[in-house]
C-alpha positions as CSV (number, residue, x, y, z in Angstrom):
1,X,177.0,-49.2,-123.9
2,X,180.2,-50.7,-122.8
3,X,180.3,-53.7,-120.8
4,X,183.0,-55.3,-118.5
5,X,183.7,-58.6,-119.3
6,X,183.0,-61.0,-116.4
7,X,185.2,-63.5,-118.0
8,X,182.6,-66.6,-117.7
9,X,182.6,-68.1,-120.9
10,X,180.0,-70.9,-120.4
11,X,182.4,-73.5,-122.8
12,X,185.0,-72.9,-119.9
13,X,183.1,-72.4,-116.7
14,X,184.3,-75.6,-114.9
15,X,187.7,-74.2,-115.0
16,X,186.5,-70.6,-114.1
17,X,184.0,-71.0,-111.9
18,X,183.9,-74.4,-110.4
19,X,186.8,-74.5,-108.1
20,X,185.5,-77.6,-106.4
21,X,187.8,-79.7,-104.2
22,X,185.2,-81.6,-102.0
23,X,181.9,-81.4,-100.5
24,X,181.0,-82.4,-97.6
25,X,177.3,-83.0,-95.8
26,X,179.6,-83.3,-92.5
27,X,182.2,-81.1,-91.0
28,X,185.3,-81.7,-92.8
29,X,187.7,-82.6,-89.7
30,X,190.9,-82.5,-92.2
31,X,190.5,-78.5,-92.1
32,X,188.8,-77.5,-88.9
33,X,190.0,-74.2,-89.0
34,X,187.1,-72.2,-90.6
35,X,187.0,-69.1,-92.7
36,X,185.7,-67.0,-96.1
37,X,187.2,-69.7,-98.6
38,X,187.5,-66.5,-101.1
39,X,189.7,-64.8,-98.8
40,X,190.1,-61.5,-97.7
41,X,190.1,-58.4,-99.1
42,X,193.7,-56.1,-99.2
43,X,192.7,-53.9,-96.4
44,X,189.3,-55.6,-95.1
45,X,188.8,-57.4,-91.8
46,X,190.1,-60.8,-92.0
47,X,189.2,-63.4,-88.9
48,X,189.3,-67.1,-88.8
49,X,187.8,-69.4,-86.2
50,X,189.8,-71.9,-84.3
51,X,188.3,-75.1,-82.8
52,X,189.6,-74.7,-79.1
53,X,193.0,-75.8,-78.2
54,X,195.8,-75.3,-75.9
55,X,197.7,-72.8,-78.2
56,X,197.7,-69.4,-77.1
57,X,198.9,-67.9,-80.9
58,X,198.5,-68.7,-84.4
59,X,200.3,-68.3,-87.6
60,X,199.7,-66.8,-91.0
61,X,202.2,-68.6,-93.7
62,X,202.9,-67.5,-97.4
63,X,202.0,-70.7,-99.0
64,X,204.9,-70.8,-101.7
65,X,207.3,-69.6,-99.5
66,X,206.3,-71.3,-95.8
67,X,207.2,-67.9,-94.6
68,X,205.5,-66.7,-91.0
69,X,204.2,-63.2,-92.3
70,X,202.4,-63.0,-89.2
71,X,201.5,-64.1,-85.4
72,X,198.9,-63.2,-83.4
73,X,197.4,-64.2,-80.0
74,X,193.8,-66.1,-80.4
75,X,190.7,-64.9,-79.0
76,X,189.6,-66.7,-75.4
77,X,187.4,-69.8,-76.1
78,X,183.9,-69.1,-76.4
79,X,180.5,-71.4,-77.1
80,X,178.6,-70.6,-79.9
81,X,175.1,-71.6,-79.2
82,X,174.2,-72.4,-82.5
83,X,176.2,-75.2,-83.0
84,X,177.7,-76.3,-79.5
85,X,180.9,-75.3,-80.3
86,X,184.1,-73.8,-78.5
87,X,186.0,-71.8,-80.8
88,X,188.3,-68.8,-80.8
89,X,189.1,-65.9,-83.2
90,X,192.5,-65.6,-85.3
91,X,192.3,-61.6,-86.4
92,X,194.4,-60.8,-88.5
93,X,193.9,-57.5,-90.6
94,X,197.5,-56.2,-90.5
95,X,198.5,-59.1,-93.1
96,X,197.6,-56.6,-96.5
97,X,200.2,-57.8,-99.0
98,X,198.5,-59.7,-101.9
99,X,199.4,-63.5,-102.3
100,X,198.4,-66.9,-100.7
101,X,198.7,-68.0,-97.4
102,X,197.5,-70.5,-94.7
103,X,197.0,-70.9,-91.0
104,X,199.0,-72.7,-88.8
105,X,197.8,-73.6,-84.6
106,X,199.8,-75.9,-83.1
107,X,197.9,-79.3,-82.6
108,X,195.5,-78.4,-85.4
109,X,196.1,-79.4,-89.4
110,X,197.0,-76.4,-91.1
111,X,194.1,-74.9,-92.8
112,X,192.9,-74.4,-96.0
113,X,195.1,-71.8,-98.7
114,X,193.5,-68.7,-99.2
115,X,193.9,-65.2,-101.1
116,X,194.4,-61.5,-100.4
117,X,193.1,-60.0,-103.2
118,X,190.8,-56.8,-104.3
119,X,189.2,-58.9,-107.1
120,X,188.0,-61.7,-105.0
121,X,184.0,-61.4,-105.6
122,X,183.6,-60.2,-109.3
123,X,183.5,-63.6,-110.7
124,X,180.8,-65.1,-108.0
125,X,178.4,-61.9,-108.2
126,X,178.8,-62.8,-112.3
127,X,177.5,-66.3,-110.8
128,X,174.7,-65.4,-108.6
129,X,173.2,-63.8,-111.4
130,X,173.6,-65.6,-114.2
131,X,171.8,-68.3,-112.3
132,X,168.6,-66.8,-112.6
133,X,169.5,-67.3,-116.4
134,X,169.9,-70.7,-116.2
135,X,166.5,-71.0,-114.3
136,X,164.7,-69.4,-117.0
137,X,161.1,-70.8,-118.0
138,X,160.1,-71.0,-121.6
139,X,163.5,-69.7,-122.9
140,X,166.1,-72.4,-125.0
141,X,169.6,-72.4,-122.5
142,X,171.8,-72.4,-125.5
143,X,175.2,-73.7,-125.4
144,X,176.8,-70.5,-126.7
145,X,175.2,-69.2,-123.6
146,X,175.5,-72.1,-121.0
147,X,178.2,-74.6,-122.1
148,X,177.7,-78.2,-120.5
149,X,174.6,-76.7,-119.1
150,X,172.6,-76.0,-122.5
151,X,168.9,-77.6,-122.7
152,X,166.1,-77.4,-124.8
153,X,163.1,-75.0,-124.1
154,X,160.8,-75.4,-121.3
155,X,157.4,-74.7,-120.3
156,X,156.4,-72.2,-123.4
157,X,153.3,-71.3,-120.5
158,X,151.7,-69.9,-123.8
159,X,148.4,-72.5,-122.8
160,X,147.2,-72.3,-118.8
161,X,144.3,-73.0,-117.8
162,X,142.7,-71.0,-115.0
163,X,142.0,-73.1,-112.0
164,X,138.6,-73.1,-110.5
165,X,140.2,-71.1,-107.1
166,X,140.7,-68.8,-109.7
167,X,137.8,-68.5,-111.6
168,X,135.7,-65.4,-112.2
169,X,132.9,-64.4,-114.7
170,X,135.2,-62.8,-117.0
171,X,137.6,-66.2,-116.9
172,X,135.5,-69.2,-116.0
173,X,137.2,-72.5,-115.4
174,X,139.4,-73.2,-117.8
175,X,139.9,-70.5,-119.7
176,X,142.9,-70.6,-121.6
177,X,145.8,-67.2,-121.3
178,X,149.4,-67.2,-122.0
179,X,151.9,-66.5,-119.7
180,X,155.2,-66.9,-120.9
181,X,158.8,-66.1,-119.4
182,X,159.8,-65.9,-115.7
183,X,162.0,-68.3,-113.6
184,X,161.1,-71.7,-112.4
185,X,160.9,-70.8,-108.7
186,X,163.4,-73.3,-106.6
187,X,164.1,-76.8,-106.9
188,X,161.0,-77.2,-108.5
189,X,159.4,-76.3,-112.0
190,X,156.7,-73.7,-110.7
191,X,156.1,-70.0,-110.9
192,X,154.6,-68.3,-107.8
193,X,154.0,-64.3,-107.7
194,X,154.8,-63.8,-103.6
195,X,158.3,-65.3,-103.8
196,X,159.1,-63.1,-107.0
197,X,158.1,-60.1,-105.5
198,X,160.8,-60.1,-102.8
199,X,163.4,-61.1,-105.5
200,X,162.7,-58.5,-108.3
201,X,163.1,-56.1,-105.9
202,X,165.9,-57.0,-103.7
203,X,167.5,-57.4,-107.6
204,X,165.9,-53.9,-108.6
205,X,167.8,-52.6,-104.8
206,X,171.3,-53.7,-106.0
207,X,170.6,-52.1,-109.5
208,X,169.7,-49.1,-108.0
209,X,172.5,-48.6,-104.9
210,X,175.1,-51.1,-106.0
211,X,175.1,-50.0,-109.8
212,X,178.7,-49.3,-110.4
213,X,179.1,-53.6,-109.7
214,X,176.4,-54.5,-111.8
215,X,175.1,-51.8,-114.8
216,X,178.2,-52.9,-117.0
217,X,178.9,-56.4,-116.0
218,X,179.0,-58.8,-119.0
219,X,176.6,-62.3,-118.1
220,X,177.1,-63.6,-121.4
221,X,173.4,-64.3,-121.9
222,X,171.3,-64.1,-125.1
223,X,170.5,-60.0,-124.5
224,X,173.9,-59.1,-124.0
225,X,175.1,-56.7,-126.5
226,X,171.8,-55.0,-126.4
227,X,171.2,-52.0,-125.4
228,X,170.2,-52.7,-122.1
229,X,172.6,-53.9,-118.6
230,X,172.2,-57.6,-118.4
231,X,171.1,-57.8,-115.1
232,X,168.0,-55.2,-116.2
233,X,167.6,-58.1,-119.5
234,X,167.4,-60.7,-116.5
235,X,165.1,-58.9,-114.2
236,X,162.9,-58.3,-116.6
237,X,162.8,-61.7,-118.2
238,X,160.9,-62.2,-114.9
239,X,158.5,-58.7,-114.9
240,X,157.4,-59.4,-118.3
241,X,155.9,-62.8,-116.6
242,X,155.0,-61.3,-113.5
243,X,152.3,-58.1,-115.4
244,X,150.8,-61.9,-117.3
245,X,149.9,-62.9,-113.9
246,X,147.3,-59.7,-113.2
247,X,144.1,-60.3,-114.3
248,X,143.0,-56.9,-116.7
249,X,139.6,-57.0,-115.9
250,X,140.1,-55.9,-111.8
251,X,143.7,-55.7,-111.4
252,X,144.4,-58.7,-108.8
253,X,147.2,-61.0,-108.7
254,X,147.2,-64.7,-109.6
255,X,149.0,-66.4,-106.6
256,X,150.7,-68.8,-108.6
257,X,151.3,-70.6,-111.9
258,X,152.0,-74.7,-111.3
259,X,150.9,-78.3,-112.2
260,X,148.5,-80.1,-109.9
261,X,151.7,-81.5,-108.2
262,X,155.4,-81.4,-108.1
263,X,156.9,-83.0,-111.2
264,X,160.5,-84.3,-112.5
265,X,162.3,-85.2,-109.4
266,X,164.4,-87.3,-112.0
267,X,164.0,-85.0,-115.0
268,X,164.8,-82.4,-117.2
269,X,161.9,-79.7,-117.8
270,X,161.6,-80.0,-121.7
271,X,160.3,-83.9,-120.6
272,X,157.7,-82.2,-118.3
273,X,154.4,-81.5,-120.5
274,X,151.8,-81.4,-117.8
275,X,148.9,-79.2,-117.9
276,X,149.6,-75.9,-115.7
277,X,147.2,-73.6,-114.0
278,X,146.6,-69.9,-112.9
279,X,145.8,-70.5,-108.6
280,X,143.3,-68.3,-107.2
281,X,144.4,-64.7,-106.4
282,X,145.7,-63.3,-102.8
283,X,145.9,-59.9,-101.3
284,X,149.4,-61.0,-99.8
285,X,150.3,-61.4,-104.1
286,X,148.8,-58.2,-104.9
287,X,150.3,-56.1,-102.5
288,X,153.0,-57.6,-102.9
289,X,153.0,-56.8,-106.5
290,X,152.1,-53.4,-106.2
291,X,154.8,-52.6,-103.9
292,X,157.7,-54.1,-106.7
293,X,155.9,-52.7,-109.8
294,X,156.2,-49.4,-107.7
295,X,159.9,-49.7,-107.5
296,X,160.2,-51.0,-110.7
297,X,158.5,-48.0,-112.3
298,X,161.1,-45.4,-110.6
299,X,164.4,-47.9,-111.4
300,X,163.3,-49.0,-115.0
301,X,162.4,-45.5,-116.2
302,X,165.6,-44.1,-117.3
303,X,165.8,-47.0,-119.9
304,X,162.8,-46.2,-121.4
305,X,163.6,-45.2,-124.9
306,X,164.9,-48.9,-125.4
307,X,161.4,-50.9,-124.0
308,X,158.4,-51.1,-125.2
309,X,155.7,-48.8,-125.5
310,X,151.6,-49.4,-124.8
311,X,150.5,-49.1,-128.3
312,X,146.9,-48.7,-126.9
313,X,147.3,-45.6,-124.6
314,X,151.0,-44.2,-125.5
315,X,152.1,-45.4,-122.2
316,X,156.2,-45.9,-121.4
317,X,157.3,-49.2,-120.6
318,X,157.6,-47.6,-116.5
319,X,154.1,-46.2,-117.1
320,X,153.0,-49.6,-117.4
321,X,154.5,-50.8,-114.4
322,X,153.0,-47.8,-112.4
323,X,149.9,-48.5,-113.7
324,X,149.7,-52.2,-112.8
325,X,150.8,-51.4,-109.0
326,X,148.3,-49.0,-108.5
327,X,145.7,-51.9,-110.0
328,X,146.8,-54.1,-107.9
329,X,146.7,-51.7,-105.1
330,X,142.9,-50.9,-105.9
331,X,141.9,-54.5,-105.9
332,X,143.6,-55.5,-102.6
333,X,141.7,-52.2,-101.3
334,X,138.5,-54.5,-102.1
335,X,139.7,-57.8,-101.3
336,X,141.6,-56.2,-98.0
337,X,142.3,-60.1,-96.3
338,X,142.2,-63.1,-99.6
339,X,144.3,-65.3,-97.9
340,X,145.8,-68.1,-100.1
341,X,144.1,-71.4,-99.1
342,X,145.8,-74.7,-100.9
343,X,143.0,-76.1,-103.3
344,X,142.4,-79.6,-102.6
345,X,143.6,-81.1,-105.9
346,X,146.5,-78.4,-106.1
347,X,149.7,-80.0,-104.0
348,X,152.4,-77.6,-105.0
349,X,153.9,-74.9,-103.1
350,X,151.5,-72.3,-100.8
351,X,153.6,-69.4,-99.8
352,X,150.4,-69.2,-97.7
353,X,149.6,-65.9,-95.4
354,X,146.9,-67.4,-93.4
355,X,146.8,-66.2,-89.6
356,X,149.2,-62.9,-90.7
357,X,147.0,-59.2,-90.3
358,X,149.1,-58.6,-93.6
359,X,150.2,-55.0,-91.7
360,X,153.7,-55.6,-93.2
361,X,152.5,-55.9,-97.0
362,X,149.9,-52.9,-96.4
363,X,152.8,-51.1,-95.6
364,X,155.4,-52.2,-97.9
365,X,152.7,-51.3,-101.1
366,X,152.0,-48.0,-99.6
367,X,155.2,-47.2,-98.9
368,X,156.2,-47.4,-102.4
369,X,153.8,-46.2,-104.5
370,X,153.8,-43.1,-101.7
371,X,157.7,-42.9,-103.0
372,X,157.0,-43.8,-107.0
373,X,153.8,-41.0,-106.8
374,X,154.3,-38.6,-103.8
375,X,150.8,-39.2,-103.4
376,X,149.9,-38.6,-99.7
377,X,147.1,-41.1,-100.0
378,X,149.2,-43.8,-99.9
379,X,150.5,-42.7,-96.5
380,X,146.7,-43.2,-94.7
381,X,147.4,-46.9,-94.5
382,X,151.4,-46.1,-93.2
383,X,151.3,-48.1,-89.6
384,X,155.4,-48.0,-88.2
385,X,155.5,-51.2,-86.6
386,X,157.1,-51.3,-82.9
387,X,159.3,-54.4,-83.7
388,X,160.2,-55.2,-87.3
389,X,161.8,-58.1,-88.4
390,X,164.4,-59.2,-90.8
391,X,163.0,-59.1,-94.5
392,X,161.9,-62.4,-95.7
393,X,159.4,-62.9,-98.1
394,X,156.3,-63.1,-95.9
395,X,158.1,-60.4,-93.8
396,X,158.3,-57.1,-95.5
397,X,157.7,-54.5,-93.1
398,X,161.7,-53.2,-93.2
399,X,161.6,-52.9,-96.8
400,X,159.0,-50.3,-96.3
401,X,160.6,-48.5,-93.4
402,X,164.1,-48.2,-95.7
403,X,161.9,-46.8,-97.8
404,X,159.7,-44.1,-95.1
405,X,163.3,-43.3,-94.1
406,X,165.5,-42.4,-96.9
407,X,162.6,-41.0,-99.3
408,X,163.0,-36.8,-99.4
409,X,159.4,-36.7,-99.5
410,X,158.7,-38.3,-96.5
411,X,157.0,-36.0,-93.6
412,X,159.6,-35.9,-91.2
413,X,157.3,-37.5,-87.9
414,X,157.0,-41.0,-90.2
415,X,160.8,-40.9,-91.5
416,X,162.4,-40.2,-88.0
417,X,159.5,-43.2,-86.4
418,X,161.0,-45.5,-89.1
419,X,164.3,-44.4,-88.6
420,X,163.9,-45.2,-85.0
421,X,163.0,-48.7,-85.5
422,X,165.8,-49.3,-88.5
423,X,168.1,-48.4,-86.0
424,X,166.9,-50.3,-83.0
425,X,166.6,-53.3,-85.0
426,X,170.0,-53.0,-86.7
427,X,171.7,-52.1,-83.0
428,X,170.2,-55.5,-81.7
429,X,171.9,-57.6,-84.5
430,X,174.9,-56.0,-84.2
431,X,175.3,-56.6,-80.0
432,X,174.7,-60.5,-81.0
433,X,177.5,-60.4,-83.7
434,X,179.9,-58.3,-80.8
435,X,179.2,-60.8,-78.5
436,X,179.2,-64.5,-80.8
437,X,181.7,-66.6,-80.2
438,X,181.9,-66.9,-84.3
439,X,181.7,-62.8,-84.4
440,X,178.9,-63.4,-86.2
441,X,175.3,-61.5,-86.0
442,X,173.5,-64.7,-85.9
443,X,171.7,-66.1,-83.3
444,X,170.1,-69.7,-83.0
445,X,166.6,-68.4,-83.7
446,X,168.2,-67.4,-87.6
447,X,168.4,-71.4,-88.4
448,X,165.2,-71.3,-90.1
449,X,164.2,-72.6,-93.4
450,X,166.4,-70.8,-96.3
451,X,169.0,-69.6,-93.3
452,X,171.6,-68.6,-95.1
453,X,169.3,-66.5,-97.1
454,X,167.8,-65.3,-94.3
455,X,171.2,-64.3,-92.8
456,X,171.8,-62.3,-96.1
457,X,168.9,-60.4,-95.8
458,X,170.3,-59.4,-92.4
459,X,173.9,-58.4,-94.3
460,X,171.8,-56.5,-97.0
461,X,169.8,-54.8,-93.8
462,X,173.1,-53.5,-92.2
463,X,174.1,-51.5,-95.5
464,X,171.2,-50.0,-96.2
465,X,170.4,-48.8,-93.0
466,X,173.9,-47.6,-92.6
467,X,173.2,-45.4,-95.6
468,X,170.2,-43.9,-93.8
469,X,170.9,-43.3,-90.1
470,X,174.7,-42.4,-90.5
471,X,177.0,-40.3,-92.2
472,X,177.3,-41.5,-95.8
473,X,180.8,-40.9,-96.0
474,X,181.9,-41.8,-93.0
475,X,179.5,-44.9,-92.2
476,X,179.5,-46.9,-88.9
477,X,181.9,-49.5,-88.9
478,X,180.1,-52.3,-87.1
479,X,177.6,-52.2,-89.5
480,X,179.7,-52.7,-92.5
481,X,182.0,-55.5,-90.2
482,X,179.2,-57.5,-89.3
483,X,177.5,-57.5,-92.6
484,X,181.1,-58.6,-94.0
485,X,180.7,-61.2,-91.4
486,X,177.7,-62.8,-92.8
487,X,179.4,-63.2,-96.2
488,X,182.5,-64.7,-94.6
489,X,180.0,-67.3,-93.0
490,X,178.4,-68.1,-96.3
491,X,181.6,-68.5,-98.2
492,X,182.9,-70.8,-95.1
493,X,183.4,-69.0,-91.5
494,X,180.8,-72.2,-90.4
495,X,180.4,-74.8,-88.6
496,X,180.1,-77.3,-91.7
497,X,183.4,-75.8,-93.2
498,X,181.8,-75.1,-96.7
499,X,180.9,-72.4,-98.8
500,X,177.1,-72.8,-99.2
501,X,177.3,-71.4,-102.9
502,X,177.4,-73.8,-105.6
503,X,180.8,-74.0,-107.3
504,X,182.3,-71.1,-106.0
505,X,184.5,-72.1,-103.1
506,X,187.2,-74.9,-102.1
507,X,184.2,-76.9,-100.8
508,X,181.0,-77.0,-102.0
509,X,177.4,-78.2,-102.3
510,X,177.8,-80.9,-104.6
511,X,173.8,-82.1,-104.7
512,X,171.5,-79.3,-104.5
513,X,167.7,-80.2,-104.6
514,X,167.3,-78.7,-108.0
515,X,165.5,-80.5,-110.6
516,X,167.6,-79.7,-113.2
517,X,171.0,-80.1,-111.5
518,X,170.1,-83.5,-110.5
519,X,168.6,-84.9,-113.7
520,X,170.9,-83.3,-116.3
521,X,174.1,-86.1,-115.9
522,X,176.3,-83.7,-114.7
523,X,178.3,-84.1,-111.8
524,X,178.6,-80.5,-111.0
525,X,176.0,-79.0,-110.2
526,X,174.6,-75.2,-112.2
527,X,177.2,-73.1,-110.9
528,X,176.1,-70.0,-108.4
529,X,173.3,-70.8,-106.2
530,X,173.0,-70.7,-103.0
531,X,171.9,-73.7,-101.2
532,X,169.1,-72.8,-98.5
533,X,171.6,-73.8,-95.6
534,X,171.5,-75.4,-92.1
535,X,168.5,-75.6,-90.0
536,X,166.9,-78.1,-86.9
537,X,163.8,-78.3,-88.6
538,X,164.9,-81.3,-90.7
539,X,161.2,-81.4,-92.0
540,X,163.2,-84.4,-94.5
541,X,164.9,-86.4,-92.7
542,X,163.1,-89.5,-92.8
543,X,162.9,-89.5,-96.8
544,X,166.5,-88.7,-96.7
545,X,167.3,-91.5,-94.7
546,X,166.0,-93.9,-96.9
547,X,168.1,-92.7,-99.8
548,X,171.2,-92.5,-97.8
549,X,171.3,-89.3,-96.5
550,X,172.0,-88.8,-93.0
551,X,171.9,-84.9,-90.9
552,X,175.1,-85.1,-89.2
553,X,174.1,-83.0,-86.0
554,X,170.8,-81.6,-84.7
555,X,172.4,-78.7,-83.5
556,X,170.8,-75.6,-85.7
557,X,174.2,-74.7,-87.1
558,X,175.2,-78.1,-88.4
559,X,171.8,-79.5,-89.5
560,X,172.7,-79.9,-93.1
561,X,172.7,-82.3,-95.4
562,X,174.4,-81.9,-99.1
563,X,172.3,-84.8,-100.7
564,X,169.6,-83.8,-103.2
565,X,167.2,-85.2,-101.1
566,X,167.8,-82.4,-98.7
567,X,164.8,-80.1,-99.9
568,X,164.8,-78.3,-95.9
569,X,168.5,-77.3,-96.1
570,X,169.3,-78.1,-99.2
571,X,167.4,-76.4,-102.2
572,X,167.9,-73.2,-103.9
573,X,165.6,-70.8,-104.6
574,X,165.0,-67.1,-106.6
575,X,164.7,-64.9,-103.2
576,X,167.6,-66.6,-101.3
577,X,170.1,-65.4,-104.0
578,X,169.2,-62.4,-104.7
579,X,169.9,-61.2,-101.4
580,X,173.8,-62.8,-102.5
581,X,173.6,-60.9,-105.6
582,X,172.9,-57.3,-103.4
583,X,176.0,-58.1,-101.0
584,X,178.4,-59.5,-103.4
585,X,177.7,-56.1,-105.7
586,X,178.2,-54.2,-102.4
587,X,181.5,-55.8,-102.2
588,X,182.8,-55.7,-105.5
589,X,182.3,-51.9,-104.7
590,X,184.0,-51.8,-101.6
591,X,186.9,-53.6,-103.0
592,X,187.0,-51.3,-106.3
């Protein structure tokens, strides 16, 4: 197979990658004029916001030059709620000619430079991916591989012990199983099974409907030259670990695999040798599971001849995967409501369920074994919900209705019900973004923990159900422009003025909270993840004040901090890029 070059040699990726000027956990007053610091595409919708002012117009300049290519009238001020702002809009689409320019309002600093280009995203969709790389558990990052990044092996996981809230008679305490591979989930050095389901298949989506972006991109990572697509090596670098967390004697899910408590603040995960241990099994895991083995099965199957085959039954590597879902499936049947419930000696993350009726993981599991099967069976526990909600990982109810609604299978009463509520939820975010002083479909209630991810989600959302409920080749406009919109806000059109995606960007998170980035001696921290973004909560703001971090607003928009203490608004974490990954891939499309 021939693979494009993503031209990120690791022994050069400051100079590729890292365009970092400076990072700011404030609003950087020196350029107040906020937009997508990877510019704008040839013939895409370009839009700045302006910090109100007395001008009326507003400039585009070629930078080299100081040429006025263009003037335009700004927007009438307008508050955006989320961050107490009044702003207007610069639009200014009719500027197409490649090159670099700048904006100029009278009584405001000129802004930032920025591109017109068509190649603006393949280099950070290379990123977002290879980050999972980087994140690997049990594998050696090798310099060849990861330049100024390169460490030793971590966590082997070939010795864990299961915990007593995991105990049964076929694995009493303590018994000892390997479970090797996967990705450290966040900032921290754990492994937990809820949080990877949402990721492998939000990964899995991109594969499947964004594949002329990813199939023959080059990540430079230890598989590549195989006969498999990197991103498919990556991904499964993270199954493989995922099928050692089901237990073969009934099929259910593990919740998690962690130390007693959070480890290495200060250090590098080859220095971390505590004893680790399987955590009691959930429904909200299994379903969970079920659901992305599912998927899995249908996406991995056409690159079966190069996996690895059951040498027990004869199955295919996809077989396996089907297999496993449909375990899982059979032990959440019996165990219809195992909530996770924190052991007392166990003070690592919960990813807890408790209080939810689990509808939306009932749904999302049946949904896709119904679509990975065709058996009808599967639709007897198919409830549409009246109101679903953006995808997040505890929140899965869309993901099934995408499913419900593009699936040829589907009996048509269930597909139109689930195409009604796609598009009821989709036309709701897209009257906020038509009305939002920032243009943007993003509303104060979306400043949770992991916004921008959750924002992303959102973006993804838009596509998808763009594909479904209009005409493929001639899709709805405000959906694309408003999920557009939600990348321009990551990459800068916000409040804060940065672009929340380590080293990609003129300003940039400079101190995730991510173990690794902040004990390796580096200055600059692993290049493509997405920090979990601005959000009133603040849940760390008295630990953070203590180590001289300080939120520089409580409004929802500007509650960010870029310190490495900042674990509320400041981590990264597996399921908030992989949303990035899908929209970047989307995007690299569009552009090519």
């Amino acid at each position: 197979m021939i693979k494009l070059v993503a031209q990120i040699c690791p022994l050069i990726v400051t100079a590729i990658l890292l365009n970092i000027g400076i990072s700011h956990a404030a609003p950087n007053k020196n350029y107040a004029i906020q937009f997508n610091q990877l510019g704008f595409g040839v013939n895409g919708t370009k839009t700045a916001v302006v910090p109100e002012t007395d001008a009326d117009n507003f400039s585009v300049i070629e930078r080299h030059t100081g040429k006025t290519v263009f003037q335009g009238k700004l927007s009438e001020a307008k508050t955006w709620e989320a961050s107490g702002d009044n702003v207007m809009l610069a639009h200014f689409d009719e500027v197409t000619q490649q090159g670099e320019y700048f904006i100029k309002v009278d009584s405001i600093p000129q802004s930032l430079p920025f591109t017109i280009s068509d190649e603006r995203y393949n280099k950070p969709l290379a990123a977002a991916i290879k980050a999972y790389f980087y994140n690997r558990s049990g594998a050696v990052i090798q310099k060849e591989f990861a330049g100024q990044y390169a460490r030793p092996a971590a966590h082997p996981d070939t010795i864990v012990y299961v915990h007593e809230s995991a105990a049964s008679k076929a694995r009493p305490v303590g018994t000892v199983i390997s479970s090797p591979k996967g990705w450290y989930d966040a900032g921290d050095y754990n492994k937990y099974i809820v949080n990877s389901n949402i990721t492998v298949y939000t990964l899995l989506a991109a594969v499947s409907e964004q594949s002329n972006a990813v199939i023959n991109l080059n990540l430079n990572i230890p598989e590549s030259g195989n006969a498999l697509p990197d991103i498919i090596d990556e991904v499964m670098w993270n199954i493989d670990w995922m099928l050692t967390m089901q237990d073969p004697n009934d099929g259910g899910l593990y919740h998690k695999l962690t130390t007693k408590r959070f480890t290495g603040d200060t250090e590098m995960p080859h220095k971390m040798d505590q004893p680790r241990y399987l955590v009691a099994k959930s429904t909200a895991a299994s379903l969970g599971f079920a659901a992305t083995m599912a998927k899995a099965s249908q996406i991995l199957a056409q690159y079966d001849q190069h996996l690895s085959i059951n040498s027990a039954n004869g199955h295919s590597y996809s077989q396996q995967l089907l297999m496993a879902a449909k375990q899982a499936w059979q032990w959440s049947l019996k165990n219809p409501a195992i909530h996770y419930q924190q052991p007392s000696d166990i003070h690592t993350g919960t990813y807890a369920t408790a209080g939810d009726d689990l509808k939306d993981e009932w749904l999302w599991a049946a949904a896709e074994l119904f679509a990975a099967t065709g058996d009808s069976e599967y639709l007897s526990k198919v409830e549409i919900p009246k109101k679903p909600r953006n995808p997040e990982w505890d929140k899965v109810e869309t993901l099934a209705l995408i499913t419900l609604a593009s699936h040829s299978d589907t009996p048509n009463t269930i597909a139109k019900e689930a195409k009604k509520q796609l598009t009821a939820l989709t036309e709701r975010w897209i009257e906020v973004g038509q009305n939002s002083a920032y243009g943007l479909a993003i509303s104060p209630n979306d400043f949770v923990w992991g916004s921008n991810s959750n924002m992303l989600n959102k973006a993804v959302t838009l596509l998808r159900v763009n594909q479904i409920i209009n005409n493929k080749d001639k899709p709805n406009s405000l959906y694309e422009k408003h999920a557009i919109a939600i990348v321009d806000y990551i990459f800068g059109r916000n409040p804060m003025g940065i672009s929340y995606v380590t080293g990609i960007g003129q300003q940039t998170p400079m101190h995730i909270h991510h173990r690794a980035s902040m004990a390796d001696g580096i200055k600059a921290p692993i290049p493509g993840f997405l920090a979990g973004g601005a959000q009133p909560g603040q849940q760390d703001a008295k630990d953070c004040k203590k180590q001289g971090g300080i939120y520089p607003s409580k409004q929802a928009a500007k509650s960010y901090l870029d310190h490495d203490c900042s674990y509320a608004s400041n981590e990264i974490a597996i399921n908030w890029n992989a949303p990035l990954v899908y929209m970047l891939a989307a995007l690299v499309n569009q552009e090519n």
